[in-house]
Backbone as CSV, one residue per row, in Angstrom:
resi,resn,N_x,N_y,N_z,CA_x,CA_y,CA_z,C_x,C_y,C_z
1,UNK,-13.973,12.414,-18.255,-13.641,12.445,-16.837,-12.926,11.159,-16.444
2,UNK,-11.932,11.425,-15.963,-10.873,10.379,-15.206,-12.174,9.529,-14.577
3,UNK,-12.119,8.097,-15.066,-13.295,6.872,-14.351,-13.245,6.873,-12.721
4,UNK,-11.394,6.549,-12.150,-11.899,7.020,-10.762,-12.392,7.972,-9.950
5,UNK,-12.384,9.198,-11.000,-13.172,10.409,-10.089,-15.201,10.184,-10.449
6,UNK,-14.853,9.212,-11.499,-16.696,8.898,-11.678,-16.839,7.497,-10.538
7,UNK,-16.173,6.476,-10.399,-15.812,5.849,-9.024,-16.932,6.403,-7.965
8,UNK,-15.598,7.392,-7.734,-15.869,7.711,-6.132,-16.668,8.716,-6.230
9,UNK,-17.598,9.444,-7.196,-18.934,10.134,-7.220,-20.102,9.186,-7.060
10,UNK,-19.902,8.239,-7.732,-20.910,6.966,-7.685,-20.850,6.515,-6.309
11,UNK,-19.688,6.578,-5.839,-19.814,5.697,-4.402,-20.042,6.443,-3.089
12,UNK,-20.138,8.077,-3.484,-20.503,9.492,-2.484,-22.181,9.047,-2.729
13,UNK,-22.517,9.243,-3.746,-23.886,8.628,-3.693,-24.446,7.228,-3.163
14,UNK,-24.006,6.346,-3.368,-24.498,4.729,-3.077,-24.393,5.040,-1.226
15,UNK,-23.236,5.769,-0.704,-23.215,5.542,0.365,-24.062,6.722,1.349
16,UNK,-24.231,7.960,0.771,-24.963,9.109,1.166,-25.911,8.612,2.330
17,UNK,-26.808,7.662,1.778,-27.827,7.149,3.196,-27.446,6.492,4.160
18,UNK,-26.085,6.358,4.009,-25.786,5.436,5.344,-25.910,6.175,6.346
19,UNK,-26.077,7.679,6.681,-25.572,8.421,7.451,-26.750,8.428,8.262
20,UNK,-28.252,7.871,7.986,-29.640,7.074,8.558,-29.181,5.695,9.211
21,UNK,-28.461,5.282,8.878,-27.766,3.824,10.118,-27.652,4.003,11.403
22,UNK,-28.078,3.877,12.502,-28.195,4.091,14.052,-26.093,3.780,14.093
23,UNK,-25.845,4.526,14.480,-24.321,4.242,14.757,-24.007,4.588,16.674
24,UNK,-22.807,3.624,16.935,-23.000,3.758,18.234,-21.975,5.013,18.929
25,UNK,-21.554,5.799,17.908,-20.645,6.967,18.326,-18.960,7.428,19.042
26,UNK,-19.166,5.913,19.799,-17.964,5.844,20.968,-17.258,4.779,20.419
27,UNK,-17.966,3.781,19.792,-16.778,2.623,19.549,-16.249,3.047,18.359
28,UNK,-15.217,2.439,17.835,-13.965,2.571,17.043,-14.833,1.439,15.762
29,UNK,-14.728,1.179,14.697,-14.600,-0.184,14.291,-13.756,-0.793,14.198
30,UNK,-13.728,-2.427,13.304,-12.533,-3.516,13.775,-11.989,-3.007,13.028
31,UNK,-10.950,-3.814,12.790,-9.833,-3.208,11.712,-10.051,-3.890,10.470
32,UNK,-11.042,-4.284,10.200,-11.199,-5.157,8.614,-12.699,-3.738,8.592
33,UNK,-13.322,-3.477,9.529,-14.675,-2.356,9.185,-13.514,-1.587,8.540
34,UNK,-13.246,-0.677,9.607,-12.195,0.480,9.083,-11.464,0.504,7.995
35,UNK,-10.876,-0.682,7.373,-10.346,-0.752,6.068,-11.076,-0.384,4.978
36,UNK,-12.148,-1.048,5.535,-13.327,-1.005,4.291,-14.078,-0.147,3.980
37,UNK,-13.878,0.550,5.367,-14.704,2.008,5.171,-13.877,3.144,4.673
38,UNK,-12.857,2.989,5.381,-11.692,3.680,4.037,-11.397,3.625,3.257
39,UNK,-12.066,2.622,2.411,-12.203,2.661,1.050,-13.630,2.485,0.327
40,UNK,-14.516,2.590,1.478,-15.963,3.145,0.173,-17.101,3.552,1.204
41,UNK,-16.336,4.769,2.296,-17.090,5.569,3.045,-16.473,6.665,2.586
42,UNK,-16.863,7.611,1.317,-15.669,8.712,0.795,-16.542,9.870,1.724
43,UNK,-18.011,9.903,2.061,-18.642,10.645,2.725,-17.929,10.496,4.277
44,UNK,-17.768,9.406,4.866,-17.270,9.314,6.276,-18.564,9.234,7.257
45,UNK,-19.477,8.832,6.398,-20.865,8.032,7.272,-20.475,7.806,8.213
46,UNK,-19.642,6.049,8.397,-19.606,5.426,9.198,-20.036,4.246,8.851
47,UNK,-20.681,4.234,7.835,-21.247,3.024,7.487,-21.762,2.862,6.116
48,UNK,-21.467,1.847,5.488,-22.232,1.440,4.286,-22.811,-0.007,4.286
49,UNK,-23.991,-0.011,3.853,-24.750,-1.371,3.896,-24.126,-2.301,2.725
50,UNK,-24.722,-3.547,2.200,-24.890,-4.164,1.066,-24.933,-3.552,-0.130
51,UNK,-26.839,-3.074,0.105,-27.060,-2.563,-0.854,-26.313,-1.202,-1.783
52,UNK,-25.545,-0.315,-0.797,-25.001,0.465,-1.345,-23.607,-0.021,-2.230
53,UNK,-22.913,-0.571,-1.285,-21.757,-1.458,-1.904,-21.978,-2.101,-3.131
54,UNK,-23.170,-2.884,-3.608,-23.419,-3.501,-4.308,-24.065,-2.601,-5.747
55,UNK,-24.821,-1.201,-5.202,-24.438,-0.417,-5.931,-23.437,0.438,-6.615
56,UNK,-22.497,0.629,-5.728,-21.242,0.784,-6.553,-20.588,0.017,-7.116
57,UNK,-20.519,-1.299,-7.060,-19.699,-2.410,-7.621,-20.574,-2.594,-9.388
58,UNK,-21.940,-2.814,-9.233,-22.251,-2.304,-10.744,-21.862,-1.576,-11.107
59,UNK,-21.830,-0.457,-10.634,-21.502,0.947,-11.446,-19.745,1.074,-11.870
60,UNK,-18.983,0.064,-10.445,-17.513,0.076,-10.896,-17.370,-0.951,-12.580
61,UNK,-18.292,-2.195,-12.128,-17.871,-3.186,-13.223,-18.502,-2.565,-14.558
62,UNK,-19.587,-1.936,-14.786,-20.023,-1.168,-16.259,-18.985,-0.006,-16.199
63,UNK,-18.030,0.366,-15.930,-17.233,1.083,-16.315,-15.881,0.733,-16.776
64,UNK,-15.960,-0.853,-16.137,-14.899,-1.257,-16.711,-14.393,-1.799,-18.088
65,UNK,-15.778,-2.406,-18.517,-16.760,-2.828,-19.424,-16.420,-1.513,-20.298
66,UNK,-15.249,-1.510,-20.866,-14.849,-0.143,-21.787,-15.773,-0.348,-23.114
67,UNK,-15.653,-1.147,-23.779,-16.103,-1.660,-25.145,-17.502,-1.737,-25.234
68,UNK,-18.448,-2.106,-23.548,-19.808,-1.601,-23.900,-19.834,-3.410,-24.153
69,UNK,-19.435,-4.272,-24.120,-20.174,-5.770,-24.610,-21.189,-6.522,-23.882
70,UNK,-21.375,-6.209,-22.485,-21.857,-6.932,-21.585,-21.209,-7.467,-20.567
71,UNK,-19.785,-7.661,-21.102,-19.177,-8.182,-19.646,-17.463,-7.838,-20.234
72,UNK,-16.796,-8.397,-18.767,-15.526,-7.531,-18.929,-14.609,-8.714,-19.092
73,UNK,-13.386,-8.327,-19.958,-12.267,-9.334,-20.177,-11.100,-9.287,-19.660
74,UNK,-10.503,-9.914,-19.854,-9.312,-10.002,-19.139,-8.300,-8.428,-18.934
75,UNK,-8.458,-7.858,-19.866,-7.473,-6.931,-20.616,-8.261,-5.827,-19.428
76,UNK,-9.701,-5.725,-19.886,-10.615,-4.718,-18.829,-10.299,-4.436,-17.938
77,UNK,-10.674,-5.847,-16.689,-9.851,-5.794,-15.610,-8.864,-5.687,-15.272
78,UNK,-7.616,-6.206,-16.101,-6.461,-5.703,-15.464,-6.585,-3.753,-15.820
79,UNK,-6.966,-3.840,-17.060,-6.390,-1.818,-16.813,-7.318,-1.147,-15.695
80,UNK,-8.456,-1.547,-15.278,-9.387,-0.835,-14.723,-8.483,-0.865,-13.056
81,UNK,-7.706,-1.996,-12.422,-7.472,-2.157,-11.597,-5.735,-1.622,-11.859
82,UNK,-5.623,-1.510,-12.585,-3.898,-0.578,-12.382,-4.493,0.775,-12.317
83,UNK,-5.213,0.975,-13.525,-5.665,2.340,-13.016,-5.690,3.200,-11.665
84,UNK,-6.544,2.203,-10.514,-6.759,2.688,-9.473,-5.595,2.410,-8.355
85,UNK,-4.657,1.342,-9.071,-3.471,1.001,-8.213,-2.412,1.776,-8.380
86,UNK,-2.229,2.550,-9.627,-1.491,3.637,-9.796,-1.795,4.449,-8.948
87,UNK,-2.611,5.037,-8.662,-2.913,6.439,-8.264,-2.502,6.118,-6.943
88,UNK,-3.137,5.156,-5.949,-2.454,4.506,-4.814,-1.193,4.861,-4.611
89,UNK,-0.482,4.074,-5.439,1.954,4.212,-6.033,1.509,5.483,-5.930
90,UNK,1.063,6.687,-6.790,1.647,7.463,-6.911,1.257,8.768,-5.496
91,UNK,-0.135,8.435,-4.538,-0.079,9.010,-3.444,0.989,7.995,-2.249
92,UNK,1.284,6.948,-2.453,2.413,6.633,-1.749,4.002,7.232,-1.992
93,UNK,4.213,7.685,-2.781,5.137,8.225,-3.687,5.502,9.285,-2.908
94,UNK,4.890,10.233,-3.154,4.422,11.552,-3.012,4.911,11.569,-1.057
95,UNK,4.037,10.811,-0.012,4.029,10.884,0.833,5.730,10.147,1.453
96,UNK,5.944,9.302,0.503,7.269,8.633,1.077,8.692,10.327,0.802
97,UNK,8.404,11.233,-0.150,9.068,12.153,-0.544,9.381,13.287,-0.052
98,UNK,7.896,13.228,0.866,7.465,14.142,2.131,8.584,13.840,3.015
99,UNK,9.043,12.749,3.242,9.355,12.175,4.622,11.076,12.625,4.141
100,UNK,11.700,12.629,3.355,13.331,12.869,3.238,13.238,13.471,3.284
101,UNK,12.472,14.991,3.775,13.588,16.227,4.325,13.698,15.927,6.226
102,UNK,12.659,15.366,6.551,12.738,14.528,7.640,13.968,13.763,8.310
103,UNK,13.842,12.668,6.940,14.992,11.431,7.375,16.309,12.416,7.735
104,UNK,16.393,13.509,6.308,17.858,14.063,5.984,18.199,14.850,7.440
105,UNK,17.488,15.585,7.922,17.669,16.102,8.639,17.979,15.697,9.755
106,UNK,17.365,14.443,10.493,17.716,13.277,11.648,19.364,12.841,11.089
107,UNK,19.281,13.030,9.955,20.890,12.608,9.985,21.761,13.569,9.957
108,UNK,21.575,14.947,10.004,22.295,16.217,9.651,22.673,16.388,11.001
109,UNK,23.287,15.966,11.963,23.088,16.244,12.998,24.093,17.430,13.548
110,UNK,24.892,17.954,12.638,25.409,19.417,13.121,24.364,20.307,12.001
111,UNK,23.639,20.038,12.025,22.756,21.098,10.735,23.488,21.850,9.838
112,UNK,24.259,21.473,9.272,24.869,22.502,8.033,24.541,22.407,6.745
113,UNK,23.693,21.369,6.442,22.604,21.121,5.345,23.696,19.844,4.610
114,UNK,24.716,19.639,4.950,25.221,18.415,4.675,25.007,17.307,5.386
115,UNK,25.037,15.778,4.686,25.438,14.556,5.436,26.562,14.495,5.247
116,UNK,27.662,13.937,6.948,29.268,14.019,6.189,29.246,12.518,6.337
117,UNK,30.302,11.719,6.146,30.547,10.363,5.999,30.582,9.992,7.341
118,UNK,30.859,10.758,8.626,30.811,10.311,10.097,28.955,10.268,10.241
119,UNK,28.620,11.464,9.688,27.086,11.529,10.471,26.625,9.970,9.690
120,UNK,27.083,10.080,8.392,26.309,8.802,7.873,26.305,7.634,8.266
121,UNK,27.968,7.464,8.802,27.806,6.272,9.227,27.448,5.864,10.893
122,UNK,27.748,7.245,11.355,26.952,6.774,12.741,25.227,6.606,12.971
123,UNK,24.581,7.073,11.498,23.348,6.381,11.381,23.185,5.105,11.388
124,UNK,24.368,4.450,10.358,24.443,3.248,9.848,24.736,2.025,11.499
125,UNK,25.805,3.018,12.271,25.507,1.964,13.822,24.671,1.967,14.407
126,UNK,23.686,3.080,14.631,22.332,2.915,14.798,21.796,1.741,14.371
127,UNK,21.255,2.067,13.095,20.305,0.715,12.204,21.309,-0.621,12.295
128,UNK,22.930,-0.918,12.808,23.180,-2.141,12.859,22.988,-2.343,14.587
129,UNK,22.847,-1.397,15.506,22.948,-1.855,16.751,21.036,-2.351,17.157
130,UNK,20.480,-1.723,16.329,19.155,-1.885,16.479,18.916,-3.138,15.607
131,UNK,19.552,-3.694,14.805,19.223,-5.334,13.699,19.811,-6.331,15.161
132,UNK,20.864,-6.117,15.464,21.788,-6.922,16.345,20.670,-7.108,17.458
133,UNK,19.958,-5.842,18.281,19.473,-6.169,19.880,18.270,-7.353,19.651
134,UNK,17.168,-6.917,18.991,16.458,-7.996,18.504,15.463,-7.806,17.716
135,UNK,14.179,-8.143,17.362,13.500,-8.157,16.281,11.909,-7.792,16.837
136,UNK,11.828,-7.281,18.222,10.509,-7.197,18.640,9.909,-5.940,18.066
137,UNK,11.418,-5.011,18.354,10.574,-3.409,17.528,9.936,-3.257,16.267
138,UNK,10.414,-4.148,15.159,10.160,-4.551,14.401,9.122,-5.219,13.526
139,UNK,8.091,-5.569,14.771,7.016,-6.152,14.313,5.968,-4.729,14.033
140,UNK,6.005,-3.989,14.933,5.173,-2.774,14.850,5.015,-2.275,13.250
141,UNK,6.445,-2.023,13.307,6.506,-0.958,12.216,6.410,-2.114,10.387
142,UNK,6.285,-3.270,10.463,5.768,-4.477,9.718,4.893,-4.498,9.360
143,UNK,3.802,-3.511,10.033,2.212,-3.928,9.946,2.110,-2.634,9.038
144,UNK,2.506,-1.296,9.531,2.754,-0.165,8.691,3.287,-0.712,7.198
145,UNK,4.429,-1.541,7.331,4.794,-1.755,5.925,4.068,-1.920,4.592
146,UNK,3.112,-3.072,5.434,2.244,-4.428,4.711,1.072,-3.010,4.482
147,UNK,0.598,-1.869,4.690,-0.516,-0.829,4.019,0.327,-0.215,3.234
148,UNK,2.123,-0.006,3.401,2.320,0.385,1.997,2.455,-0.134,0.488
149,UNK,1.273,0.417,-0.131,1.447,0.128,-1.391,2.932,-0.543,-2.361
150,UNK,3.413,0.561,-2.078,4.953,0.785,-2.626,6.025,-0.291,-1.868
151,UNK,5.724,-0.827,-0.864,6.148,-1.944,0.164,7.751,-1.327,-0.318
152,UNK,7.931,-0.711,0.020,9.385,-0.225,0.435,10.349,-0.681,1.271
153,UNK,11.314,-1.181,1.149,12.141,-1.909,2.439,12.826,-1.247,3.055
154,UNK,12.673,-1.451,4.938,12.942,-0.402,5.749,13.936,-1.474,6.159
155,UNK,15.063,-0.618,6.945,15.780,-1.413,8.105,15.179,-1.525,9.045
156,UNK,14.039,-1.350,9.684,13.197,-1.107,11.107,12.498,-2.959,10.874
157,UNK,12.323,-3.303,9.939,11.662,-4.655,9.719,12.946,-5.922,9.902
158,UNK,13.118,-7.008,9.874,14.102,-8.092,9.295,14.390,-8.260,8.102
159,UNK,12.924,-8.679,7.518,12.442,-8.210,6.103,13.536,-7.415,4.997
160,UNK,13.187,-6.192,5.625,13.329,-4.966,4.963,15.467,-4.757,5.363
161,UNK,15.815,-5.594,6.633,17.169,-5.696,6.503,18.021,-6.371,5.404
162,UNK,16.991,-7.646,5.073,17.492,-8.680,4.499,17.436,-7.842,2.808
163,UNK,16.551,-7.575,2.736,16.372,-6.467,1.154,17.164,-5.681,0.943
164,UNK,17.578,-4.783,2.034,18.796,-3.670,1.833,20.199,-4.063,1.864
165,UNK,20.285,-5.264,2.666,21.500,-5.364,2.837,22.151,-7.038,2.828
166,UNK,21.414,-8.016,2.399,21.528,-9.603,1.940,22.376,-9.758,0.393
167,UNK,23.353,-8.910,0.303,24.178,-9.147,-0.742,24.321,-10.658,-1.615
168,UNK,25.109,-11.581,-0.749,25.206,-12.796,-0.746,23.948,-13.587,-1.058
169,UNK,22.803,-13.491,-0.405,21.099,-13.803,-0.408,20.828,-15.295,0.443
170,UNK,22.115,-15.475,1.435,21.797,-16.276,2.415,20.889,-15.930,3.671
171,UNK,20.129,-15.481,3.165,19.561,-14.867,4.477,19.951,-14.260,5.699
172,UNK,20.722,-13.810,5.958,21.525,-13.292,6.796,22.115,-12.121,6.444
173,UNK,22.268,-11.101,7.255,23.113,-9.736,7.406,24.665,-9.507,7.614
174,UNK,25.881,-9.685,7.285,26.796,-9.914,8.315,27.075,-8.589,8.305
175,UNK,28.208,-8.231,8.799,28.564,-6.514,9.253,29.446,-6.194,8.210
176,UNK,29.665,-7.306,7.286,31.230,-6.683,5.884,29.554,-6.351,4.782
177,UNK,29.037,-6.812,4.722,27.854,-6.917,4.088,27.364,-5.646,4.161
178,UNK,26.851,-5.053,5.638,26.120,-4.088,6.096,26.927,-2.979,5.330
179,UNK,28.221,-3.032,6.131,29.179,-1.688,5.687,29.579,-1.607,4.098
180,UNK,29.524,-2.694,3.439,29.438,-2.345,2.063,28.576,-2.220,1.213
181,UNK,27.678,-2.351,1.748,26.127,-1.633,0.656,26.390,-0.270,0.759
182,UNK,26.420,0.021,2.494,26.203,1.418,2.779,27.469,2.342,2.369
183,UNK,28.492,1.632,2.143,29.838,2.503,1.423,29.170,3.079,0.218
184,UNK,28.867,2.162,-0.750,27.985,1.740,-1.806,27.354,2.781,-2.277
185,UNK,26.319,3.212,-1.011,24.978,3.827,-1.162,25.902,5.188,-1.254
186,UNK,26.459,5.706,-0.178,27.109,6.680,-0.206,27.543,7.167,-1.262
187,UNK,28.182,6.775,-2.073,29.133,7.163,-2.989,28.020,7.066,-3.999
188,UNK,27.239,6.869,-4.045,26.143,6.522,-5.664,25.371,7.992,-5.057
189,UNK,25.257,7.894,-4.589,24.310,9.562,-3.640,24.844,10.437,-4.118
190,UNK,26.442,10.725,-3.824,27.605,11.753,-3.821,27.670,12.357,-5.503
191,UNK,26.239,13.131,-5.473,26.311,13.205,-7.187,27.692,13.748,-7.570
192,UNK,28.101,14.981,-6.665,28.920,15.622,-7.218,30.348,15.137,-6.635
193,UNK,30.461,14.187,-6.014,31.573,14.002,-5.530,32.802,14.255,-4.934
194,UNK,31.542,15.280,-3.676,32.383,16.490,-2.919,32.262,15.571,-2.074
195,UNK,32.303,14.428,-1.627,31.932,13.644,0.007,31.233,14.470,0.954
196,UNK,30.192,15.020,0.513,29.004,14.784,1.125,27.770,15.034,0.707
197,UNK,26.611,14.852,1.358,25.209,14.739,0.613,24.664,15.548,1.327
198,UNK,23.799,16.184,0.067,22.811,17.675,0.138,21.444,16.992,0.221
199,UNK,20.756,18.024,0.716,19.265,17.136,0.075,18.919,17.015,-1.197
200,UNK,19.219,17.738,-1.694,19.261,17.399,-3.240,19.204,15.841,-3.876
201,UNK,20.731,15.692,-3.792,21.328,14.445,-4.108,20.481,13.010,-3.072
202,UNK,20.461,13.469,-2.141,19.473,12.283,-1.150,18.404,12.336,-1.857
203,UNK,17.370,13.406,-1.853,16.165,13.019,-2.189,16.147,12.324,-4.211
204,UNK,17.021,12.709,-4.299,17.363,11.859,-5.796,17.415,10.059,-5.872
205,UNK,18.008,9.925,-4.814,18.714,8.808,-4.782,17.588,7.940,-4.319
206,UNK,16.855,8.776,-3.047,15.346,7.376,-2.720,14.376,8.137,-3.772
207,UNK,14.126,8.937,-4.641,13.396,9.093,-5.943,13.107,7.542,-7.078
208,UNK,14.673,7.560,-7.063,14.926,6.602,-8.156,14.544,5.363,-7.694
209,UNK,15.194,4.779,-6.056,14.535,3.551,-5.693,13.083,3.542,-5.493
210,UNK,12.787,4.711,-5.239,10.824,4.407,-5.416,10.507,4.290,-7.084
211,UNK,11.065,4.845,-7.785,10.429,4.538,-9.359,10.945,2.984,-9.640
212,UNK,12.042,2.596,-9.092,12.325,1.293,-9.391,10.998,-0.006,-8.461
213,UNK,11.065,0.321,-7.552,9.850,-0.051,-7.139,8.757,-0.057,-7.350
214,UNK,8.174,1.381,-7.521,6.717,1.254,-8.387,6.750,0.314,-9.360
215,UNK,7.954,0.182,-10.409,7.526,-0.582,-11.617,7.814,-2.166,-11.325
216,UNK,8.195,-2.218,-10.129,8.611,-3.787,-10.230,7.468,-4.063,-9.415
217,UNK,6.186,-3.115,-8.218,5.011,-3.544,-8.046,4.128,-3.372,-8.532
218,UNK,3.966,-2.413,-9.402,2.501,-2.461,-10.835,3.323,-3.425,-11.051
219,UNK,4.035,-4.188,-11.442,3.957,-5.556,-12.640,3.578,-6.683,-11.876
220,UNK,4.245,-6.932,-10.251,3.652,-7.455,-10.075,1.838,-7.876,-9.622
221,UNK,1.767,-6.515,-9.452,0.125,-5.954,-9.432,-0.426,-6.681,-10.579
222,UNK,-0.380,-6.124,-11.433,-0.581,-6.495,-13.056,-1.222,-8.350,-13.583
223,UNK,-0.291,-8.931,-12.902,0.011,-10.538,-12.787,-1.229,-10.877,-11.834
224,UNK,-0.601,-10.317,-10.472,-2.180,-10.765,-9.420,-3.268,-10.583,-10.488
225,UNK,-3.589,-9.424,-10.794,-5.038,-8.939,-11.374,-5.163,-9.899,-11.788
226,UNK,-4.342,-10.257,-13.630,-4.908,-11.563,-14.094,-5.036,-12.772,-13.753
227,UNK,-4.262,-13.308,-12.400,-4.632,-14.613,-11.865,-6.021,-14.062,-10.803
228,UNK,-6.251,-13.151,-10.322,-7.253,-12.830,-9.964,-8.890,-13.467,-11.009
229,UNK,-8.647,-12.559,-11.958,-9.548,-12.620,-13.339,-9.911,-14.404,-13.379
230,UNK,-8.585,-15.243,-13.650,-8.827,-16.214,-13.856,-9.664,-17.190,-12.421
231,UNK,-9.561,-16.568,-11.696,-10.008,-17.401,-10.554,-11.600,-17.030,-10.774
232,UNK,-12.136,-15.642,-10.662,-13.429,-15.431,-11.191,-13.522,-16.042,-12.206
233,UNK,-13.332,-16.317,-13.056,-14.269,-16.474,-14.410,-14.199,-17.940,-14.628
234,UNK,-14.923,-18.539,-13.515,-15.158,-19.729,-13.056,-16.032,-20.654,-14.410
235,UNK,-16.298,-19.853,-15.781,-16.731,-21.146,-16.647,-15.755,-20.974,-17.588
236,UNK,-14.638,-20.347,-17.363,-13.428,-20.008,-18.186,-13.962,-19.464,-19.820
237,UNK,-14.813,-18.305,-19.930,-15.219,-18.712,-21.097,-14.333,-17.171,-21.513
238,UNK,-13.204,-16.857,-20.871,-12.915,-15.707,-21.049,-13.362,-13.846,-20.464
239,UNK,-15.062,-14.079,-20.017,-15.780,-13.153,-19.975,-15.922,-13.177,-18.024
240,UNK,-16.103,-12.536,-17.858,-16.294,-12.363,-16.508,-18.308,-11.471,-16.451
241,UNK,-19.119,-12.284,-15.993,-20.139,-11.676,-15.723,-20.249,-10.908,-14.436
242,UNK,-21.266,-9.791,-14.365,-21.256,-9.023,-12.559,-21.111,-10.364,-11.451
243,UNK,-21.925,-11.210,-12.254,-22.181,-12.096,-11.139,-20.501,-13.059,-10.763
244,UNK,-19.761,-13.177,-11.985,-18.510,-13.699,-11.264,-17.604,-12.195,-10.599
245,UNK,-17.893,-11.555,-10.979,-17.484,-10.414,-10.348,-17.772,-10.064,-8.962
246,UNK,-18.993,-10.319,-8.654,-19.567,-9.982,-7.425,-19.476,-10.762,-6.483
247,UNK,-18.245,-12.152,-6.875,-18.173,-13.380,-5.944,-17.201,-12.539,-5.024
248,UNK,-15.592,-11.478,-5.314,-14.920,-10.831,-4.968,-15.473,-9.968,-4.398
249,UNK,-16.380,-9.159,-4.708,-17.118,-8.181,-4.070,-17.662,-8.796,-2.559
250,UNK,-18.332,-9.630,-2.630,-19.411,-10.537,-1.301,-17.935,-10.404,-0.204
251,UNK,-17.489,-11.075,-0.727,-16.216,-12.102,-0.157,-15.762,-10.610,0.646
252,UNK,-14.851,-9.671,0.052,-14.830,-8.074,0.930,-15.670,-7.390,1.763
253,UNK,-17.071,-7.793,1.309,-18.225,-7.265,2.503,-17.962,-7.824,3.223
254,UNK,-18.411,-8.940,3.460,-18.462,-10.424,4.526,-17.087,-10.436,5.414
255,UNK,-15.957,-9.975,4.530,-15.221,-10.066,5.812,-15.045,-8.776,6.754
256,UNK,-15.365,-7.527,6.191,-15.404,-6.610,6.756,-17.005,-6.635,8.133
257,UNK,-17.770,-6.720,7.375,-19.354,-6.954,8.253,-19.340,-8.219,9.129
258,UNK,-18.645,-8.477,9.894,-18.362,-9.324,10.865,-19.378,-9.981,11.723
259,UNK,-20.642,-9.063,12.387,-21.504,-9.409,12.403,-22.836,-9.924,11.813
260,UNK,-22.342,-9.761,10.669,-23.415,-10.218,9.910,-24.747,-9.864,9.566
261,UNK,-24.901,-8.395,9.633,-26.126,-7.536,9.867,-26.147,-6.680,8.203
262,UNK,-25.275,-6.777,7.390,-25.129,-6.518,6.084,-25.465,-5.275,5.849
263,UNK,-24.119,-4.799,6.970,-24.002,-3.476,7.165,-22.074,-2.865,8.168
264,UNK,-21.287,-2.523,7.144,-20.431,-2.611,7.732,-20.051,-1.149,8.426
265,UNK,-19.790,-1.245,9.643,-19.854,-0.089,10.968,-18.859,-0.026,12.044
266,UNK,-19.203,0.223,12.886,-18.978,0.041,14.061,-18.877,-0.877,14.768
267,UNK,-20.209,-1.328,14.623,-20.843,-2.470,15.718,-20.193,-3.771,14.770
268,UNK,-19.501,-3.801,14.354,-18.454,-4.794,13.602,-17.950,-5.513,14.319
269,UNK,-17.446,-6.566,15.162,-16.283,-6.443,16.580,-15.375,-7.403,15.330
270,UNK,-14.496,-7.116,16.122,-12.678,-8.100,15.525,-13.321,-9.767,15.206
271,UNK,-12.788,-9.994,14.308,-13.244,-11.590,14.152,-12.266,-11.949,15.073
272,UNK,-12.805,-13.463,15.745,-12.541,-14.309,16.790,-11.426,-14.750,15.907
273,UNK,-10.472,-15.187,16.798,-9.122,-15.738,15.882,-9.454,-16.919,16.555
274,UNK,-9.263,-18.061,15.267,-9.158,-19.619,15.757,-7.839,-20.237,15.775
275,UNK,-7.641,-20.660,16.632,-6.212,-21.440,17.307,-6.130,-22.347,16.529
């Protein structure tokens, strides 16, 4: 059995009793609860304590523990944690793929199932009249970014302008810049080189930049893990015990359980931001 589907059976159980936690019904939790509960409330309690958490985190680290030695190595952790970061890429994948018959269609704007080179590029004054006005809309859709896995670069960000279209890599956008990526893009789309784009050929074209992406963030995934590893395994002896393991673990409760009742919920409130 695929380990993350033994995971998140282990963690349907550890968390099963939370659903005995007095919960207050009406409030929302903070946004560090909610993270956390979206990732190890698979029941949708509302809540998981310590103790449950801390039961699944054994049960995650002896599974990682492939070889059975007592404790996990470097090699362990990193596969145990691509493992579950793959699957992540590949439901981000999936959902970003959803979205181009969407995009295509916002740009089809006489619906004839083509993009012609006018519709395209009057998208393209769109996304430059919207870089030009200013950068406030932008923050919104930033925060969306930073939960995608796949961190994909949008024109809706600065960010994500400077990625698509920073040729030169002075930081800056200019408009010979803008219009020649997007000539660029066009014509690399145009599989068949009728001047214009089907969905076909579109959904091909952001296919390939998401596989180019996935592999350039599993690697960098890959790298974190092991500087991760090395930061736990605080007597450097190579081995990582539960207990350096469980320093990462605490550290994720604690910031999610805000109040400090070692129990993350509801009754969580937003940590106080210090000036």
């Amino acid at each position: 059995m695929n380990k993350s589907v033994i995971f998140m059976a282990l963690l349907a159980t550890a968390t099963g009793a939370a659903a005995q936690v007095p919960q207050t019904g009406a409030k929302a939790p903070s946004s560090a609860a909610a993270d956390f509960l979206e990732q190890f409330d698979p029941q949708d309690t509302g809540a998981v304590s310590w103790a449950q958490f801390e039961t699944f985190r054994r049960a995650r680290y002896d599974a990682t523990d492939t070889n059975r030695d007592g404790s996990v190595d470097k090699q362990e952790y990193i596969d145990e944690y691509l493992q579950r970061f793959n699957e992540r890429l590949a439901q981000a994948r999936e959902g970003h793929l959803r979205q181009t018959d969407t995009r295509f269609k916002a740009l089809d704007r006489d619906n004839d199932g083509r993009i012609s080179p006018d519709e395209f590029d009057a998208a393209g004054e769109r996304t430059w009249a919207g870089y030009q006005k200013s950068q406030e809309a932008t923050r919104e859709s930033a925060a969306a970014t930073n939960r995608d896995p796949l961190k994909m670069p949008t024109s809706h960000t600065a960010n994500g302008m400077l990625e698509l279209y920073d040729r030169s890599g002075d930081g800056v956008v200019d408009r010979a810049e803008f219009d020649a990526t997007r000539a660029a893009t066009f014509a690399a789309t145009d599989a068949d080189g009728d001047g214009q784009l089907d969905l076909a050929e579109y959904t091909a074209e952001f296919a390939g930049r998401l596989d180019a992406q996935r592999a350039s963030v599993r690697q960098a995934g890959a790298r974190q893990a092991g500087v991760r590893f090395g930061a736990l395994d605080t007597d450097k002896d190579d081995r990582m015990t539960f207990a350096e393991y469980q320093v990462s673990g605490k550290r994720l409760f604690e910031r999610a359980d805000t109040n400090g009742d070692r129990i993350v919920d509801a009754r969580d409130p937003e940590p106080v931001a210090t000036p």
